[in-house]
N, C-alpha and C positions, 0 to 999 in steps of 0.2 A: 545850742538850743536853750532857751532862757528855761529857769523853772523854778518852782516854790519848794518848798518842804515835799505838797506831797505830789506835784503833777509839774508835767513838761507841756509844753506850748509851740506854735509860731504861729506867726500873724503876717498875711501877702495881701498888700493891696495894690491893686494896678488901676489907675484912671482911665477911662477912655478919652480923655482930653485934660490939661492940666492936671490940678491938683484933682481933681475928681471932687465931690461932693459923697463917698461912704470913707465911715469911721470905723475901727477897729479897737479894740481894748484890752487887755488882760490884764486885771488887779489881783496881787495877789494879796489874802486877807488868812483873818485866823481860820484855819482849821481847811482851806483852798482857796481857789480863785473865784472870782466875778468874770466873768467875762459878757460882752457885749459890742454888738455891730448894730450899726444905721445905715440904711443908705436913702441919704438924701434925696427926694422926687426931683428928678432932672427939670420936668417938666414948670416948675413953681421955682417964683424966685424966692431964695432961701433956705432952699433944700440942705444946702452946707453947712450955714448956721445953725440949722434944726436939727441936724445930724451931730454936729461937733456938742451943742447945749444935752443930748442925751448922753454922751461920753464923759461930758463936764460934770453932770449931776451923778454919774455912778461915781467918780472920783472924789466928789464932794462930801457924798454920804461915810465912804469911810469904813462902811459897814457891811459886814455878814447877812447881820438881822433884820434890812430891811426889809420892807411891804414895796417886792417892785413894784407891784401892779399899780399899786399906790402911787410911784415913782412916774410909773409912766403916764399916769391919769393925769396927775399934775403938770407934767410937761405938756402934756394933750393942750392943755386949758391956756399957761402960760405961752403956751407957739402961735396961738392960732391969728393969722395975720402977718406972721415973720416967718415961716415955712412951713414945709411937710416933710416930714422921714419915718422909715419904718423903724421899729428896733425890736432886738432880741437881747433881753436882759436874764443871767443864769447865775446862782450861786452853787458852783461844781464843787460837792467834800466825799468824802470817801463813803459817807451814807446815805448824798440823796444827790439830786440836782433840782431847783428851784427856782420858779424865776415867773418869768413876765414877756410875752411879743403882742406887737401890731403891725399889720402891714403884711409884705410878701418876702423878706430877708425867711432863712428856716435855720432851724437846730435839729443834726441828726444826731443818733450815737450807731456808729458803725459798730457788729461784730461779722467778721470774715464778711461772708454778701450780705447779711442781711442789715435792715435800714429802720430803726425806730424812728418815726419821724417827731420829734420831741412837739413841736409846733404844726402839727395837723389839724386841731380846733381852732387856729387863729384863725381872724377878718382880714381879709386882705387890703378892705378899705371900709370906711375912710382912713384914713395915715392920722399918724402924730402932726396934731399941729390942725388937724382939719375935722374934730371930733372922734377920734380914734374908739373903737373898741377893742380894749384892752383885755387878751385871755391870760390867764396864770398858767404855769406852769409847774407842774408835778413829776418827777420821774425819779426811777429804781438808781441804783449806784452805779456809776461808769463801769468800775470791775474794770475789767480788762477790754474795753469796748475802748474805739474811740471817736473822741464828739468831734461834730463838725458844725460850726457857726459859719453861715454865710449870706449875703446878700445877693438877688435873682440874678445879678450880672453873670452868678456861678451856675445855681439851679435852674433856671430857664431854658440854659444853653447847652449843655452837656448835659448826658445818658448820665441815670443813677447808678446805672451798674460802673462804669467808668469812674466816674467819685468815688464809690465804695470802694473799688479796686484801688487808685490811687493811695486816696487817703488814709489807707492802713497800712501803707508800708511803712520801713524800718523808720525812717529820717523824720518826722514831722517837716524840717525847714525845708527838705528836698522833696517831699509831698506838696505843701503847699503849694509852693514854684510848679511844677507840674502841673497842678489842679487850675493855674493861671493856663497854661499852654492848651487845656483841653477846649478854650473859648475862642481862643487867639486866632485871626481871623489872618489870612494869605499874606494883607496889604502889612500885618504887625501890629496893626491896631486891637482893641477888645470890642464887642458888641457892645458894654453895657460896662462900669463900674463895676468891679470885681473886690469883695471883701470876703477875707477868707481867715478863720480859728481854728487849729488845730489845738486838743490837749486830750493829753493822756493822765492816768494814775501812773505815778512814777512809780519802778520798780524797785523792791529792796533785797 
């Protein structure tokens, strides 16, 4: 299970055809990680590009300190014409978690059942890339909770109570995987692009 200093991770993305068009991310930086998912609008050509250029620009920055919302506004402006994708941009430390979404991907923080929905003031449209409004993001410390970043291809499709349950168990990698099975449709296929973050505050 990969991890930083102070938090463990894994990242499951399953396409529903090819390479898929959603992006997943975990940087790790000073003091925690950034992490961040897009998923591409299937429906717009572009969507992959628009998806990957939001992944590109959190790796670019480099930084802790930035002003996602800031981050995301600007990609809003420079996409618009070359695609649409949602994102969910988070900086996870041991004090806060911070960040930025547009669109319909969500960020939860699991404890046992219950489900903070980190991105429940987001807009669900218009998208990145198509005049997005952009909400910030505020929230208390993971603690002993753990976050879930994903894109609708997860949340649409499966019961919250079922995600919750999953994705607290022991394994994060063997969570993830799982939380791909609860969408997974007779024929093998997925409904919908599936991105999926798992991370915890690593224990000492």
């Amino acid at each position: 299970m990969p991890d930083s200093s102070d938090f463990v991770h894994a990242i499951e993305l399953a396409p529903r055809r090819g390479a898929g068009q959603d992006r997943a991310l975990v940087l790790p930086c000073e003091h925690g990680v950034v992490v961040a998912v897009a998923d591409g609008a299937g429906g717009t050509s572009g969507g992959d590009r628009a998806a990957k250029a939001v992944v590109d620009a959190v790796v670019a920055t480099g930084s802790h300190a930035y002003d996602w919302a800031m981050l995301l506004a600007e990609l809003d402006h420079s996409q618009i014409g070359y695609g649409q994708t949602t994102a969910v941009v988070l900086w996870v430390t041991r004090e806060k978690i911070v960040g930025a979404s547009a669109g319909d991907s969500g960020a939860w923080v699991i404890r046992g059942s219950e489900i903070e929905e980190l991105t429940s003031a987001q807009h669900r449209k218009p998208l990145i890339g198509d005049g997005a409004i952009v909400t910030s993001i505020e929230a208390a410390p993971l603690g002993t909770g753990t976050l879930l970043v994903a894109s609708d291809g997860l949340l649409r499709f499966a019961r919250s109570e079922d995600i919750a349950r999953i994705a607290t168990g022991p394994d994060l990698a063997i969570a993830a995987r799982q939380l791909v099975e609860l969408v997974r449709l007779p024929s093998g296929q997925v409904p919908d692009d599936v991105s999926i973050v798992l991370c915890r505050q690593a224990t000492s």
